[in-house]
C-alpha positions in Angstrom: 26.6 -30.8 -51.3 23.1 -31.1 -52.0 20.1 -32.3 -49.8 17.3 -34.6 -51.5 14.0 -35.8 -50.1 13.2 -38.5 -52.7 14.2 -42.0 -52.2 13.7 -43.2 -54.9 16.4 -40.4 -56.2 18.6 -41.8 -53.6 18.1 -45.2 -54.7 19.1 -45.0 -58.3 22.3 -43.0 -57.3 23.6 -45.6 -55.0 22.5 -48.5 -58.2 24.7 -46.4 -60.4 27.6 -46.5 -58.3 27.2 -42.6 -56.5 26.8 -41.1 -60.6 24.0 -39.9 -61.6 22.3 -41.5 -64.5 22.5 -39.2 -67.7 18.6 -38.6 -68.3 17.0 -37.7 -71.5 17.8 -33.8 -72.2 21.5 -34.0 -70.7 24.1 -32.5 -72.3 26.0 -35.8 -71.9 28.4 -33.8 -68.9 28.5 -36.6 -66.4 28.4 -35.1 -63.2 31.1 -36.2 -60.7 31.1 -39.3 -58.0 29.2 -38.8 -55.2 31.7 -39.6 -51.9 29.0 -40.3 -49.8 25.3 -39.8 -49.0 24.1 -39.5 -45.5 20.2 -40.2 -44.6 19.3 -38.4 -41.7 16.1 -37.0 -40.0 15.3 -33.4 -40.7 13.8 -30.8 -38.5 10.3 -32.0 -39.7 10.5 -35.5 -38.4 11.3 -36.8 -42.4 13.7 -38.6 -43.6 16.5 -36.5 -45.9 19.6 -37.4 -47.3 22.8 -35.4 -47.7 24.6 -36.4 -50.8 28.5 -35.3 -50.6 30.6 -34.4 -53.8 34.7 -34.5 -54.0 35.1 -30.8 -54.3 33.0 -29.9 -51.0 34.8 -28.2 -48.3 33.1 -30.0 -45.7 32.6 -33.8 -46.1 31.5 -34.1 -42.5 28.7 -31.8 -42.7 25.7 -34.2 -42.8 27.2 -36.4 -39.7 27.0 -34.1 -37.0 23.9 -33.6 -35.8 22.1 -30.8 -35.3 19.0 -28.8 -34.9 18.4 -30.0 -38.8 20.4 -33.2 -39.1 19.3 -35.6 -36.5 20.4 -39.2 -36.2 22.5 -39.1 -39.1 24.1 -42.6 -40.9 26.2 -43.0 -43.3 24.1 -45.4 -45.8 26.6 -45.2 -48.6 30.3 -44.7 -49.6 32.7 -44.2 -52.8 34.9 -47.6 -52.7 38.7 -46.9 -52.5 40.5 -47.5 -55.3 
């Protein structure tokens, strides 16, 4: 799981599909398909999102709010194949 502050990160990751564009300086590893990315308001009154990967234990973990995750939304999801 990992929690990003940039929109403009967010952005490019749901053009590309939930991958991450290889960027100059890559090893060429691509990293693996997001499931899902969750924008939320954090316990500063900003906006955050929570970007979810296959292999994390807890998929739920942006959605339920809390003291640090307030009115969470799911704004983006890995199509079923």
């Amino acid at each position: 799981m990992a929690t990003i502050d940039s929109k403009w990160m967010i952005d490019k990751l749901i053009a590309n599909n939930g991958f991450w564009p290889n960027e100059p300086g890559d090893d060429g590893t691509p990293d693996p398909q997001v499931v899902k990315i969750v924008e939320y308001t954090n316990y500063e009154g900003r906006a955050t999102w929570g970007v979810v990967y296959p292999g994390d234990r807890d998929h739920g973990r942006y959605e339920r709010p809390t003291e640090y995750v307030r009115n969470p939304r799911v704004i983006w999801k890995r199509p079923v194949i």
